[in-house]
N, C-alpha and C positions, 0 to 999 in steps of 0.2 A: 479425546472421548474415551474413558475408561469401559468397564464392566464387561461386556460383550461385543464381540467382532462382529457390527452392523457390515454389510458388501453395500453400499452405495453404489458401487463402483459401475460403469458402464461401458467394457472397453470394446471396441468395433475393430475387424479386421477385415482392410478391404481386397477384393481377389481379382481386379486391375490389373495389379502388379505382376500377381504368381500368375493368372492366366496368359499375358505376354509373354512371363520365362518358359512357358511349357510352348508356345508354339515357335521358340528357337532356340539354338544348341546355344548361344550366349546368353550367360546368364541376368542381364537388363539391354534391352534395346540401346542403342546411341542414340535414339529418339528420343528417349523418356525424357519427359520435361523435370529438371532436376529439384528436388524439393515436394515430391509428391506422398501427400501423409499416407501409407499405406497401411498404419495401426495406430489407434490412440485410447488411453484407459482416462478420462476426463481431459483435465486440459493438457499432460503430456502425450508427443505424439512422436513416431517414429516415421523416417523420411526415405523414402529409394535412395536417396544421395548416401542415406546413410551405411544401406545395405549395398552399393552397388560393387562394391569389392570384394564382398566375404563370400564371392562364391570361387573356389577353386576352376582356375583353367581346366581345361580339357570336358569336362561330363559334359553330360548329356541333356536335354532341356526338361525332361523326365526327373533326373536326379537332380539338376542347377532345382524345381518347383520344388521339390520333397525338402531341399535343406534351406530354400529360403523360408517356406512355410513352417518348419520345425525353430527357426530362428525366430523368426517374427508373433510365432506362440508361445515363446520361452520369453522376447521381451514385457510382451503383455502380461503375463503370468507374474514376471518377476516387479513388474510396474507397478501390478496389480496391488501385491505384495506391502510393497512400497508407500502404498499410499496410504495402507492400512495403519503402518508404523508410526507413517506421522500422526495418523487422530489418534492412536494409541496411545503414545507416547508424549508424556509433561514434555515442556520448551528444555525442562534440565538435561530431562533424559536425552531429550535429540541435540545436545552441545555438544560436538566432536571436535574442539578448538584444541582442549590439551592434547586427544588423541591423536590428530594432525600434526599437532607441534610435536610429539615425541617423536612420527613417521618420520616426520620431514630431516627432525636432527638426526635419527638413525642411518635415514638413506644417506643425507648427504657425508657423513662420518665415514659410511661405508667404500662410498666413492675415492672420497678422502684418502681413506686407506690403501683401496687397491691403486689407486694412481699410484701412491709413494713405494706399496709395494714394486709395481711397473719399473718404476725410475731407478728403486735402491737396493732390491734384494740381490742379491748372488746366488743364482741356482744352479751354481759349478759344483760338485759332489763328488772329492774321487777316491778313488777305490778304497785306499787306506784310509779314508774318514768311514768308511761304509763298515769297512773292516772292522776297526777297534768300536765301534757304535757294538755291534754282531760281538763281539766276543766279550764286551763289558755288560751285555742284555742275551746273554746265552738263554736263558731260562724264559725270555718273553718269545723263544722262535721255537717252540715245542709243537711240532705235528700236530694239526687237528683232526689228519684223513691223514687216507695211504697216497704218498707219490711216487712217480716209476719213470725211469726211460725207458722209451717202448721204440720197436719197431713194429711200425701197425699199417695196414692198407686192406682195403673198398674196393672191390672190383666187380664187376659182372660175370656173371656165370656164363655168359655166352662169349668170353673172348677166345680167340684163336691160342690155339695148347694151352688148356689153364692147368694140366699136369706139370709141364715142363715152369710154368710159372709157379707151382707151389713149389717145384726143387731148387726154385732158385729165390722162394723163401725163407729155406731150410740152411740153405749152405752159406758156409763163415768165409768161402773166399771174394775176397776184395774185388776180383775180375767178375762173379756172379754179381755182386752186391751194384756195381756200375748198371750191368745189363740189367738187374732186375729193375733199377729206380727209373732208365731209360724206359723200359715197358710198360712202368706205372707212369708216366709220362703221358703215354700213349694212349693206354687203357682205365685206368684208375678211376673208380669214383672221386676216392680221395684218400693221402698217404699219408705217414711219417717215419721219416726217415735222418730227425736228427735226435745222437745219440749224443749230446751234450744238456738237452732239458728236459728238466722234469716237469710233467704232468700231473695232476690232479687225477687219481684212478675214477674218481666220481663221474670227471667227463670224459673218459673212453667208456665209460656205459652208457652214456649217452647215444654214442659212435657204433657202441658194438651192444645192443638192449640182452643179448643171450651172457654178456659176462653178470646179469642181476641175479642168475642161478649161479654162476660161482661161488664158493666158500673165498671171504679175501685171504685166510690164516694158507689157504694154497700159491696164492699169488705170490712167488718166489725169482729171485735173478735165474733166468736159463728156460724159465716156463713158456712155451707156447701153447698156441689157443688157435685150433682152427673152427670155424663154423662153416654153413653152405646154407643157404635160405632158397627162397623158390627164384629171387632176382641177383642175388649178390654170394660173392668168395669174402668171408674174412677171414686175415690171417693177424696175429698179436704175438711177438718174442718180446718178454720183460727181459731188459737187458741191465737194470738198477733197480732196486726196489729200496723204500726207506719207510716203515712203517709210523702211525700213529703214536704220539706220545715220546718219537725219538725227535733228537733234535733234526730242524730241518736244515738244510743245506743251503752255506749260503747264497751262491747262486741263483735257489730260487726267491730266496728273500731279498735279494740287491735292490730290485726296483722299490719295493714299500720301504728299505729302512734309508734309499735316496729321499721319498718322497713325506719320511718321518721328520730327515732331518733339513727338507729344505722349510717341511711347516714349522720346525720349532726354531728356525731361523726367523722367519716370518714375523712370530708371536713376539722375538726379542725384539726384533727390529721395528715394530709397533710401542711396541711396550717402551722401549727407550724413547721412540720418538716423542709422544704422548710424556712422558717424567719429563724429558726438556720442554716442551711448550708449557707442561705447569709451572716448570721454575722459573723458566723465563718470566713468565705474568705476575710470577710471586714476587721474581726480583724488580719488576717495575713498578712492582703496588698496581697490577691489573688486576691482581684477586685477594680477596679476602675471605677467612672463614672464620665465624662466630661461633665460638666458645659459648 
């Protein structure tokens, strides 16, 4: 039926169902007799058996009624919908036979693949392939932000001596720096304390919202940064800084240019499998291609 969107339509929503779920914390009785249409837009209809799963454990018989009734007005609605499509729409238009067969070849292709991936890739990567990748692609590892080792920590304003904790913020010996990590152990929102990785300076402002008034052209190796808020001590020593547009280091790049080089392993190992099974078929006269 072309021209204009006639509603024929007459869908019923019966409240049977939702009014059981509301007077218990489970969301359909064990009673309910299975198969009971609790919505229908003509002659499709929707069944309790069908709903009786989708409601998450634990709510409450309050919230189990709000989302079966939001479901069950989403199915009729989309039904509704539905129905309209088909008078709308010539027998050609509603022919989804190619558009199945292309789904069906893709998914199952896809499966195809990751199984053989599963069985035959090698995702062993080590260091010295990591290496020469990083210094033969110098210019694709170029800073897009600032990164920094930091020594950073969270703490409460109300812990026992936070004087005596910020001087053992401050101090370079070895023997402070044990006691200080043991205290943030203790006390700590939340710390860091390794001077081997770099960070993203973007998410220690996340961490510390008062470095968003920092100048970053300040943010220097040896800089510290105390704050005091009305609930928290923070304290920040940049202990490495590596600006934007320098090359990045590769250590913080090890893990992407592993997981550059286990994809483009991947794609070969695809990619060859796929040229063998063409030639195989070529070589047994399974395939032909017309000229």
């Amino acid at each position: 039926m072309h021209g204009g969107l006639p509603y024929p339509f007459c869908y019923l929503i019966s409240g049977a169902l939702l009014m059981l779920s509301a007077c218990s914390d489970k969301p359909l009785p064990a009673n309910m007799p299975e198969g009971k249409v609790i919505a229908k837009v003509n002659a499709a209809s929707l069944t309790d058996k069908e709903t009786q799963h989708l409601v998450p454990e634990g709510i409450s018989g309050a919230d189990s009624l709000a989302f079966l009734s939001n479901y069950v007005n989403k199915w009729a609605y989309d039904e509704a919908f539905y129905q309209q499509a088909l008078n709308y729409l010539s027998e050609e238009e509603q022919d989804i036979t190619k558009e199945l067969d292309d789904f069906k070849k893709q998914l199952l292709s896809y499966r195809f693949e990751k199984k053989l991936i599963n069985e035959k890739l090698d995702t062993n990567v080590t260091d010295a392939e990591i290496e020469t990748y990083y210094n033969a692609n110098a210019e694709n590892f170029l800073l897009k932000s600032n990164i920094v080792k930091v020594l950073y920590i969270k703490t409460p304003v109300s812990i026992p001596n936070l004087d005596k904790f910020k001087k053992l913020c401050y101090s370079g010996n070895p023997k402070d720096a044990e006691q200080l990590k043991n205290l943030c152990i203790q006390y700590a929102n939340n710390y860091y304390m390794n001077d081997d990785t770099w960070l993203m300076f973007e998410d220690l402002k996340k961490e510390m919202p008062q470095l968003n008034e920092v100048p970053e052209y300040t943010v220097a190796k040896g800089k510290t940064f105390e704050f005091t808020d009305v609930a928290s001590f923070y304290f920040l020593k940049i202990l490495d800084v590596k600006s934007k547009n320098t090359l990045s280091p590769l250590n913080f790049e090890k893990n992407n240019i592993r997981n550059m080089l286990i994809n483009q392993r991947k794609q070969k190992l695809i990619n060859g499998i796929k040229k063998d099974f063409f030639d195989k078929a070529k070589s047994a006269k399974e395939l032909e291609i017309y000229n």
